[in-house]
Steps between C-alpha positions, in 0.01 A plus 500: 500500500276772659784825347568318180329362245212356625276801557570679196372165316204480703386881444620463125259170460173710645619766309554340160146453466348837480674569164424124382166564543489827306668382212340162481148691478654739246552193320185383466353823446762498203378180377093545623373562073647224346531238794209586738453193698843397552615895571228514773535188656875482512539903602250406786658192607845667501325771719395247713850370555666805526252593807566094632906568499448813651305403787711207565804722432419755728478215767838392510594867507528383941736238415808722508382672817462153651791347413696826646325427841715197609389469829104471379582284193297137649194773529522663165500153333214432711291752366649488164391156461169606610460763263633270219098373458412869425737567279536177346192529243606868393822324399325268277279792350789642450676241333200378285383823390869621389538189312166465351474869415837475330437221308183641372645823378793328339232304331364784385767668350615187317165524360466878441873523381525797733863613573812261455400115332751448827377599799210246571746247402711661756192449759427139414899467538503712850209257649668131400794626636379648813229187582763200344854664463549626823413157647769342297768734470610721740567834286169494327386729748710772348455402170124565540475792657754640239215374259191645670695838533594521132126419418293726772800800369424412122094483594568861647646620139219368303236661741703849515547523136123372408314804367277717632169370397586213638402640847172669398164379493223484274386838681850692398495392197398785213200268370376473901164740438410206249588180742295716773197533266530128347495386920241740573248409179584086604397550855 
């Protein structure tokens, strides 16, 4: 397990979370005018899990050097048992802010009709699967993650074809000597 597989998954898991964090914040930047509360909380609760699955991620990064350490293994569980009640509650951060945070933003773009009328349908359908299907049947696994990807990739389109001022603030915007005096004359 140690040359196949294994690692590669564990390094791609840590990894996958960098970019998920990115574009779930450029999400709810996207969606920050028309859906504030739900952009913000749902952006910082995905941040929140992507950090959560990253820490716990990075733990198990050991596991493939343990388990290529025969003679040791009865240690290495040892202390990877011990270890599990540190890394334990990132897991859970990770887990609840991911879903959370997604479920938020897809709420949001229901609401705002932002990008395809499919793609928070395609969330809602990616977390009954994941939390019920994959209990019952054993390919749902697939199944969602094939959903999730087609979402987070579509997600990705809407955000890199959004325009420009969608990115600025009040400050780049041509009117910002105005906003600047209106804050300055109500302070």
């Amino acid at each position: 397990a140690a040359g196949g597989r294994g690692p590669v998954s564990f390094v791609a898991y840590a990894a996958y979370q960098l970019p998920m964090l990115v574009g779930l914040l450029g999400v709810g930047h996207l969606l920050r005018g028309r859906s504030p509360v739900l952009a913000n909380l749902g952006a910082s609760l995905a941040g929140v899990g992507a950090f959560g699955y990253a820490v716990y991620g990075g733990s198990q990064l050991v596991i493939p050097a343990m388990v290529a350490d025969p003679a040791n293994l009865a240690a290495h569980a040892q202390v990877r048992a011990g270890a599990e009640a540190l890394t334990e509650p990132f897991a859970m951060l990770g887990m609840v802010g991911s879903v959370l945070g997604l479920l938020l933003l897809s709420v949001a773009l229901w609401r705002t009709r932002t990008g395809p009328r499919w793609v928070p349908v395609m969330v809602w359908g990616w977390l009954v699967i994941e939390f019920v299907g994959t209990s019952l049947v054993p390919g749902a696994a697939a199944l969602s993650a094939g959903l999730l990807l087609v979402a987070l990739v579509s997600l990705a389109v809407v955000v890199g074809r959004s325009p420009a001022d969608a990115w600025s603030s009040a400050v780049d915007r041509p009117d910002a000597a105005r906003v600047r005096a209106a804050v300055a004359t109500a302070s």
